[in-house]
C-alpha positions, 0 to 999 in steps of 0.5 A: 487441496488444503496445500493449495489453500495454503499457498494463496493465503501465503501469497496473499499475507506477502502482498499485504507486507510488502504493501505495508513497507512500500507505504512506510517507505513513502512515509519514511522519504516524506519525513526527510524531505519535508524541510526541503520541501517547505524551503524550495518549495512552499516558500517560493512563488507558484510555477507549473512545476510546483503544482506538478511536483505536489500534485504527484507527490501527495497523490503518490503518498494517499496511493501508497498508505491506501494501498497498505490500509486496504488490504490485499488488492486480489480478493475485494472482499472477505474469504470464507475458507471451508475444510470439507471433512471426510464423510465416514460410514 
């Protein structure tokens, strides 16, 4: 049982790492393209295509960083972890 515990919190440790490094790639992709994006983008007259381009581009940032701030999407809340001690006589 305690193997089975321990293989979960493992399971659930590692989807919060890769969590955490998705978001910092978000991140990481956000800050080399900022300048490109500032200049074909932000100096440039409003199309659909801009709007759209935003639109994802910073829903996809605030999914991301969301994503590795909250935690572990399987368990909605806290876990408590009880061991149960072998009853002697």
């Amino acid at each position: 049982m305690s193997s089975d515990v321990d293989s979960i919190l493992a399971q659930l440790q590692l989807n919060d790492y890769v969590s955490l490094v998705l978001a910092i790639a978000v991140a990481y992709d956000y800050c080399l393209t900022i300048s490109k994006e500032v200049t074909y983008i932000w100096t440039r007259p409003w199309t659909r295509v801009s709007t759209l381009f935003l639109l994802i581009r910073y829903v996809g940032c605030l999914s991301a960083l969301t994503s590795a701030l909250s935690g572990s999407r399987f368990i909605p809340a806290l876990v408590e972890v009880r061991h149960s001690s072998p009853v002697s006589d």
